[in-house]
Structure formats: structure tokens, C-alpha cells
MARLUMLO-334922 format. One record per residue (C-alpha): residue number from 1; x, y, z. Coordinates in steps of 0.2 Angstrom, whole numbers, plus 2048, in hexadecimal, padded with zeros to 3 digits. Each point is the difference from the previous one (the first is absolute). Layout:
<sites>
+-----+-----+-----+-----+
:   i :   x :   y :   z :
+-----+-----+-----+-----+
: NUM :   X :   Y :   Z :
...
+-----+-----+-----+-----+
</sites>
This chain:
<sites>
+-----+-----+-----+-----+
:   i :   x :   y :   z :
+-----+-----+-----+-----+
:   1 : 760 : 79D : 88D :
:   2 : 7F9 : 807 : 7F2 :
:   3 : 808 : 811 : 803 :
:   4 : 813 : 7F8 : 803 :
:   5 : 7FF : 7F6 : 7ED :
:   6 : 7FA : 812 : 7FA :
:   7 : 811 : 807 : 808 :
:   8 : 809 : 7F3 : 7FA :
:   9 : 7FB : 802 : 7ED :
:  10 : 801 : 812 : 802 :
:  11 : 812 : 800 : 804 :
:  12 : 803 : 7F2 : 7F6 :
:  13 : 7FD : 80B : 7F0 :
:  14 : 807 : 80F : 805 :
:  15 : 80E : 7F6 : 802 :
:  16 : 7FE : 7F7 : 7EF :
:  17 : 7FA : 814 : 7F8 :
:  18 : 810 : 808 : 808 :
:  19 : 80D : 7F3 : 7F7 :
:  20 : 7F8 : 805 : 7EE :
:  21 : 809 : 810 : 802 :
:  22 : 80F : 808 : 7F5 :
:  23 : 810 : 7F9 : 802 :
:  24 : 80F : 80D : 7FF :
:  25 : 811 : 7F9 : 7FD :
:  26 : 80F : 805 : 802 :
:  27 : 80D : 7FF : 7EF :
:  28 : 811 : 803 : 7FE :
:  29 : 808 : 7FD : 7F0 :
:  30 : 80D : 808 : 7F3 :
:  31 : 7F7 : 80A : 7F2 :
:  32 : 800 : 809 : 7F1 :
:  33 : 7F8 : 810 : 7FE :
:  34 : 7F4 : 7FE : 7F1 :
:  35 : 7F6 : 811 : 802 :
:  36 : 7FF : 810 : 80A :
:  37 : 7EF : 80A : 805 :
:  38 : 7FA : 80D : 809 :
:  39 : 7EE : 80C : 800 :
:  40 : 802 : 80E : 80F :
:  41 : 808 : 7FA : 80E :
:  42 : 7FF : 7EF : 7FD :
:  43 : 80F : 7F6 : 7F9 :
:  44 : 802 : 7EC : 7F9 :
:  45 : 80D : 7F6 : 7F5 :
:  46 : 7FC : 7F1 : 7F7 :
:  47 : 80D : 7F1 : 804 :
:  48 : 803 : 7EE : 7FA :
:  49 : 806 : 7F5 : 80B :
:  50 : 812 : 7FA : 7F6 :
:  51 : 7FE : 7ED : 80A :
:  52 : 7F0 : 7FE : 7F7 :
:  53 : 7FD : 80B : 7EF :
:  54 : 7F2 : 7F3 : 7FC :
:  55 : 7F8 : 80A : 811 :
:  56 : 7F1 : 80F : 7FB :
:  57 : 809 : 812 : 804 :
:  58 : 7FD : 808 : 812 :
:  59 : 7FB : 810 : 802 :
:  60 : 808 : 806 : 810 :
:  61 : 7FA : 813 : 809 :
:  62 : 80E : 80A : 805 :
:  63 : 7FB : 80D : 80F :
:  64 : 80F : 80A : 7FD :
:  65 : 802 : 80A : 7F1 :
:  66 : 814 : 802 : 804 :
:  67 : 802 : 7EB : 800 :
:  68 : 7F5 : 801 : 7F0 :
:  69 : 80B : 80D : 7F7 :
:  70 : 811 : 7F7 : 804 :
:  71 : 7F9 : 7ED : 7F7 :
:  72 : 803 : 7FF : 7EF :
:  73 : 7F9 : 7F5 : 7F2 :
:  74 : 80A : 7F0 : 7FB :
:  75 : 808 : 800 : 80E :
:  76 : 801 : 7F1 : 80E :
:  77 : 7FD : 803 : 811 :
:  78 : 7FE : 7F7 : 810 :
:  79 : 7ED : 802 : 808 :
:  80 : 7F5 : 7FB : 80E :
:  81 : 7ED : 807 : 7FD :
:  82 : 7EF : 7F7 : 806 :
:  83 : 7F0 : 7FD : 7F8 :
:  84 : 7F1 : 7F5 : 800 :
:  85 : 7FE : 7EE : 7FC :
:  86 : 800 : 7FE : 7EF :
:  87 : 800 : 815 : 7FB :
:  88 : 80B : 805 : 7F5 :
:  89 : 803 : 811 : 809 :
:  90 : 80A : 804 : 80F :
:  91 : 806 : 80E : 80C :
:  92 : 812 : 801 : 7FE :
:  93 : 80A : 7FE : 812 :
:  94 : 812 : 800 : 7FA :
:  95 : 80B : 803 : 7F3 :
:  96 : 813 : 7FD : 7FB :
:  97 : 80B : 801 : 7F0 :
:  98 : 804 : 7ED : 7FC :
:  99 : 811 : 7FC : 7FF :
: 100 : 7FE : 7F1 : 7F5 :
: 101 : 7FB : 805 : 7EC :
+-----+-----+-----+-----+
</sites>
């Protein structure tokens, strides 16, 4: 008995341990690029999101220096990118000039 109530708490607070973990969401919003980066091969933009300017700046990584090259400061543009819960820096996933401006 006294091992199956051992059991029990053990999983019981792996299960209560693994839910502390990071979140990573998933954001797609129109932005504006604030700022541009990069030191060796990697690449980032600053971005405001334009639904919310009261929000912090994201800083988004850009794996390709070709997508980097092509986005331009001031400009809007349509983007999906994830990050962690509450981070203020995210991986960018895609990109599109906005229509709307």
C-alpha cells in the first residue's frame, strides 16, 4: 500500500512539475518594422505591433539573410512568428508586405 501512494505522489508531481514549463505561442499580427540587426550569420527586426502601439517591441530572428535583406524599416507587413509565454522575442515564421497602410 505504502509503495502504491508513493507511485501515486510521484506521478502526481511530475504531472504537476511538467505543466510549469514554457509556453510557446503562436502570433500573427500586421507590424511595423521599428529596427533591423544582425552580428554574423544571425539576422532580427524590431516590430511594433500597429493594433496595439501601447505593446513593448518584439524582437523577431530571421533565419534567412535573403528575407532579412528585402524588409524595410517603416514599413507594415503581415507576419506569423512564435515565441514564449510572456518573451518579448520570437522566431519569425512568415512574412508578407501588408496591403493596408
Amino acid at each position: 500500500m505504502k509503495r502504491v501512494r508513493l507511485l501515486v505522489m510521484l506521478l502526481l508531481s511530475a504531472v504537476m512539475m511538467s505543466s510549469c514549463g514554457k509556453t510557446t505561442m503562436t502570433t500573427s499580427a500586421i507590424i511595423s518594422v521599428v529596427a533591423n540587426d544582425s552580428s554574423d550569420s544571425d539576422y532580427w527586426i524590431d516590430v511594433q505591433n500597429i493594433d496595439d502601439p501601447g505593446q513593448e517591441t518584439t524582437k523577431l530572428h530571421i533565419s534567412d539573410e535573403n528575407t532579412w535583406n528585402l524588409i524595410e524599416i517603416n514599413q507594415h507587413y503581415t507576419v506569423t512568428y512564435m515565441r514564449d509565454k510572456g518573451s518579448t522575442k520570437g522566431d519569425l515564421s512568415t512574412i508578407k508586405k501588408s496591403e493596408s497602410e
